[in-house]
Each structure stands twice: as C-alpha cells, then as structure tokens.
N, C-alpha and C positions, 0 to 999 in steps of 0.2 A: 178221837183222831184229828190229826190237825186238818185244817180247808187244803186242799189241794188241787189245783184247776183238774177240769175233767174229770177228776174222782168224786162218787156217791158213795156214799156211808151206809150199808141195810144190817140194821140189828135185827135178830130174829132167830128163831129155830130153825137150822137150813136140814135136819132132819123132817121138818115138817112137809110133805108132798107142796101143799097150797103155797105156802111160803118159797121155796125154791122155785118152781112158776114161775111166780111172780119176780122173784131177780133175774132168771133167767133169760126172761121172755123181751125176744129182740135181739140177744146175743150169739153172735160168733163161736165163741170159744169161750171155756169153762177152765179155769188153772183150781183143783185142789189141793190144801194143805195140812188141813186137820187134823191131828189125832192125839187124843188124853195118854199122850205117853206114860208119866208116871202114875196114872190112875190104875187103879185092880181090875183084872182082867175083863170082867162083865162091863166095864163103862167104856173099857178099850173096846168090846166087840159092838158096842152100841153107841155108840158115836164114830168109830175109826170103820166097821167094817157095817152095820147098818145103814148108818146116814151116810157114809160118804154111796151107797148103793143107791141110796132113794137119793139122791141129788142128781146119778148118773143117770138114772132113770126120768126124772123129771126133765135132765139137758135134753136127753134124745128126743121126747117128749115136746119139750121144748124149740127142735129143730138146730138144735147148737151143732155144730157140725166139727169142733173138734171139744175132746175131755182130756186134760192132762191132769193125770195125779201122780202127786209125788207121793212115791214110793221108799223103799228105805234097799239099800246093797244088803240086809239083816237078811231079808228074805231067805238067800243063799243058803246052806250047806257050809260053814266057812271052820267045818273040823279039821284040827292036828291033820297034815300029810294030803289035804281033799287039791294043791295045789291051785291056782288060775280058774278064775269063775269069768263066765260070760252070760250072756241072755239063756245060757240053754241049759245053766246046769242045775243041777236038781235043789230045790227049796227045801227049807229047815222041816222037820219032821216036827210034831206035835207036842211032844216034848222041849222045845227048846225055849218057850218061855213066852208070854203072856204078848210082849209087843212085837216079837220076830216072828209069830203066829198068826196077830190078829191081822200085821199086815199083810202079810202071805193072804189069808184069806179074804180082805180087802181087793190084793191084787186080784184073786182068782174072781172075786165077783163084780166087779168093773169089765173084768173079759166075756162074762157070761152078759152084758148089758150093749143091746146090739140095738142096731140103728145112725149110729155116730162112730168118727175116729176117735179111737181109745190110744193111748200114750201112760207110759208108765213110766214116769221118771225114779230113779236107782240108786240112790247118791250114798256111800258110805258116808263115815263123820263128817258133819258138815261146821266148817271152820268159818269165827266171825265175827264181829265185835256184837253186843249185847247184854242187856241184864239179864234175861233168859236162855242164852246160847248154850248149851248141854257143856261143849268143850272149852269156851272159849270164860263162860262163866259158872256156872253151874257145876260140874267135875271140879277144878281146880280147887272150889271153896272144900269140898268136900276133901278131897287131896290133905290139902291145908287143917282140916280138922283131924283125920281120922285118918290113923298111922297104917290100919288095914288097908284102906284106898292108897296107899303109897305103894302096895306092892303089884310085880309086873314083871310077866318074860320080856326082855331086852329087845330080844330077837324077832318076837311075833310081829307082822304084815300091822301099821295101822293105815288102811286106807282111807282116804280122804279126797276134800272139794272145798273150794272156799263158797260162801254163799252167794257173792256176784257170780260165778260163775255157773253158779247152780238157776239164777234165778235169770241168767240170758239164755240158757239153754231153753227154759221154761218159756220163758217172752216170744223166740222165734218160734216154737213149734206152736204156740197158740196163736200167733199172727200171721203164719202160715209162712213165713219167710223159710222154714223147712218145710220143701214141696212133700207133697204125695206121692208113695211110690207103691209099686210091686213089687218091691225087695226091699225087705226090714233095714239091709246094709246102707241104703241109701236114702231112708227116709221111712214116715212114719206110715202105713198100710191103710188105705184109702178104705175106710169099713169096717179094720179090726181091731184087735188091741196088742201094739209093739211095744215091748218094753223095752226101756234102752237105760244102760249103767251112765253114771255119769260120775265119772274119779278121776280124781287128778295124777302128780308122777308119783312113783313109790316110796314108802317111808315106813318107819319102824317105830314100836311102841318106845320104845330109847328117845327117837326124836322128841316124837311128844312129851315123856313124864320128862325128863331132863329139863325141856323148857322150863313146864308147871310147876317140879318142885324147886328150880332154883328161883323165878321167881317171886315163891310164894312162901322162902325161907326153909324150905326143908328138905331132907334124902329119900329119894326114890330108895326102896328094896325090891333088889332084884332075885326073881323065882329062877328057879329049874326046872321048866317044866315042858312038855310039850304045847307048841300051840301052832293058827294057821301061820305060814309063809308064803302064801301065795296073792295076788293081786287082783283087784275089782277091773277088771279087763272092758275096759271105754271106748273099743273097735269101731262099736258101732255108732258111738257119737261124733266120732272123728269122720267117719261116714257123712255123717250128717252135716259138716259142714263147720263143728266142735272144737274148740282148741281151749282148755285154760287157759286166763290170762294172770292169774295167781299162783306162783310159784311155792314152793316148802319154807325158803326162809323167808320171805316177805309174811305167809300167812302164822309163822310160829313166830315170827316179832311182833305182829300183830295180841298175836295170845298174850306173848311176855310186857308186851306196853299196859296192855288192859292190867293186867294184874299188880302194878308198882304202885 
C-alpha cells in the first residue's frame, strides 16, 4: 500500500479474536468490507460471515462505538413481480445462492452482536473504475469473452451506486456526521443494528449491457424472459442526510472509458 499521512497499514488475520484487539483498540469506529465473493460457499461463510462476527465482536469488546458493514442490496427477495424493496422487505431464502446467503447471514449476525452501533450498508451494483471492479472490470471481460454472458432481459431493474458515493455514505456514518437517532428514518439507532440501502437513480439492464458490449466490440442478446422491475428504494439514506453525487451517464462513461 502506498505511505499515506495518517494511514497505518496491519497485515494480519482480522478473523483472528487477538489480532482484531489489537487494531481496534482506541478506535471510534470500525468500517467493514470483506467478503471472498467468488470463493465456494464454505470460504464465503468463513471469512464473510465468521470473521466479519468475530471482528464485531472484538469492536464492541473493544469499546468502538460505532460498526459499519457493507452490506450487499443481494440480500433482498429481488424475484420476477416482488416490486420495490426497502429495509423491511423480506431477504433471499436459502436457496438463492452461495454469496446472497452468506451475506444475509452475515447481516443477521452483526445484529445479534450487541454492545455498539451496528450500521449495514445495502448498496446494489456498485459502479467504478478498477482492476477488480465486478462491473466496471471484471463482467465486461467476461462479456467480452463468452457469447452466454452477452445474454439479458432489456427490461430487468439494474440497480446501482457509484463507489464515491457509496464510500461517503460510509465515511459520515462512521465519523458520526450522521447523528444518532430514535428513528431508523433519520439516522442510525444508538445501540442496534439499522440497515440502510444505499442506490442511486433507476436504470435498466439495457443501460448497462449496451454500454459493455459496444464498448468491448460486441452484441448484447436479448432474452424474453421474466425478471425483477422494481427498485433498491434509498428513503432512508436520503433521510440521513444522502444524496448521490454520481449520476447514470457520467458513471456508464466512466464503464465505457475504462474499457477502450
């Protein structure tokens, strides 16, 4: 990592009880981000949803008074016809797949970890320049290779966030610039754990593959098929004080620069 004033560098096993302590101790506030997405299911539940527990555990432990973990909008229910999701609607069933599971159960056990303010940050695709950026690098290549990844209902909801804005939402509520409240609507619950969505304005899977495969030389195919159309509903971040400052076509030129 490069020197950066004010920033320390701790390599280590932050699953490890001792080891988390130790970085934590003296700290405010705790921002996580961890999780072996493309790993198989058992390194996701042991890394994403064990150690991100034993860190939370170690903050409160620690006296850290607030734990912000990002989260993923996956969590959700985001079936054909399920319409508009918010903090309150119901999470993916077990079935739904290795990473929209484990964080579900991540989220669930950061909730069950009391003594500190719990924060869950929600963010659907998160849009951004990058050598490892899922959308912005990562997919495209993939796109680009393999004519099955080019296919896509037009019409499906892709909700999204650009990652500035994802990581000032993050910044305020760990430095406390988003007060404490008594009502989730206005701020994060002095004790519990609020989750709050964090998505930008609406946008269609059209938007995105359109960008990707023109600029990566080749034809989106388009399915027929059902899928969601509903949106990652950001009420409560706007509450909080939240406004993107990353609009659709600035963050999908962004995509299309990176890729020329």
């Amino acid at each position: 990592m490069p020197a950066v004033p004010g920033v320390a560098e701790q390599v280590g096993d932050f699953t490890d009880t001792g080891f988390a302590a130790s970085v934590l101790a003296g700290a405010d506030a705790a921002v996580t981000t961890v999780h072996p997405m493309g790993s198989d299911g058992q390194v996701q539940r042991r890394i994403g949803v064990e150690g991100t527990t034993t860190f939370a555990r170690a903050a409160a432990a620690e006296g850290v008074e607030r734990f912000v973990h990002v989260s993923t909008a996956a969590v959700y229910d985001r079936s054909p016809g399920v319409g508009d999701v918010d903090e309150s609607s119901p999470l993916v069933g077990d079935d739904a797949g290795d990473y929209p599971v484990t964080k579900r159960d991540a989220d669930l056990a950061v909730a069950s970890v009391e003594g500190l303010t719990r924060v869950l940050l929600r963010p659907p695709a998160i849009l951004g320049t990058g050598d490892s950026s899922i959308w912005n690098a990562v997919r495209p290549e993939v796109i680009r290779r393999d004519e099955a990844a080019r296919h896509a209902v037009p019409d499906q909801s892709f909700a999204w966030v650009h990652v500035d804005d994802l990581v000032a939402l993050a910044a305020d509520v760990a430095l406390g610039c988003v007060a404490a409240s008594t009502d989730p609507a206005t701020g994060p619950v002095a004790g519990a754990c609020t989750p709050v969505n964090v998505a930008a304005g609406p946008a269609t899977v059209r938007d995105y593959y359109e960008t990707v495969t023109r600029a990566v030389g080749v034809s989106p195919v388009w399915d027929d098929a059902a899928a969601w159309t509903g949106r990652v509903r950001a009420d409560r971040a706007h509450g909080w004080g939240w406004t993107p400052a990353v609009g659709l076509a600035e963050a999908l030129d962004e995509v299309a620069q990176g890729l020329l």
